[in-house]
C-alpha positions in Angstrom: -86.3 20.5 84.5 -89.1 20.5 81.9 -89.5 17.3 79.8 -87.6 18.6 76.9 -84.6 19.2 79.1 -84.7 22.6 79.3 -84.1 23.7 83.1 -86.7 26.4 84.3 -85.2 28.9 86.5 -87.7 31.2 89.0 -86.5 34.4 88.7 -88.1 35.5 92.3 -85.7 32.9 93.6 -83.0 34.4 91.0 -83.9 37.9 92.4 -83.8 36.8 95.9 -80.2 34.9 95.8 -78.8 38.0 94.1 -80.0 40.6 97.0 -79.1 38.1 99.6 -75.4 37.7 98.0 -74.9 41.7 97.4 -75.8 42.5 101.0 -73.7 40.0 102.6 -70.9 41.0 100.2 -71.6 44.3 101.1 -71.3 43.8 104.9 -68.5 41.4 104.6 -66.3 43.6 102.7 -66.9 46.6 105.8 -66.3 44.2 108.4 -64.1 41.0 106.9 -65.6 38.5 108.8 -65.2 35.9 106.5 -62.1 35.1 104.1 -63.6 34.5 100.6 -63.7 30.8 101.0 -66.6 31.5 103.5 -67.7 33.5 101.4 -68.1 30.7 98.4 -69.4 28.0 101.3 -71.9 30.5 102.2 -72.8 31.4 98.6 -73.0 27.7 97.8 -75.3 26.7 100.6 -77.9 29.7 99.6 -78.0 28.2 96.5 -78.4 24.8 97.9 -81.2 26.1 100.2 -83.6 27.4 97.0 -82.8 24.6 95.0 -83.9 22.5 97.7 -87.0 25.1 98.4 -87.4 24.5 94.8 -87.2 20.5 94.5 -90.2 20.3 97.4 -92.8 22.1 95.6 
């Protein structure tokens, strides 16, 4: 967050987080190994994961 408030976003991460949740999507709906509340845990903890990435630089 910048010190007017405003929240930066990194779109590399942005760019990153979408591929990642489009090919697993992808796979998942071929192969249904996860119900769609995996799928929103998983989601959730890849967004966790850069945020955190993000926080420690």
């Amino acid at each position: 967050m910048s010190d007017n408030g405003e929240i930066q976003v990194d779109s590399k991460a942005i760019e990153r987080l979408k591929r990642s949740i489009i090919i697993k999507e992808n796979m998942n709906l071929k192969t249904r190994t996860m119900n769609d509340s995996q799928m929103v845990a998983w989601i959730k903890k890849k967004i966790e994961e850069e945020v955190q990435c993000y926080l420690n630089q």
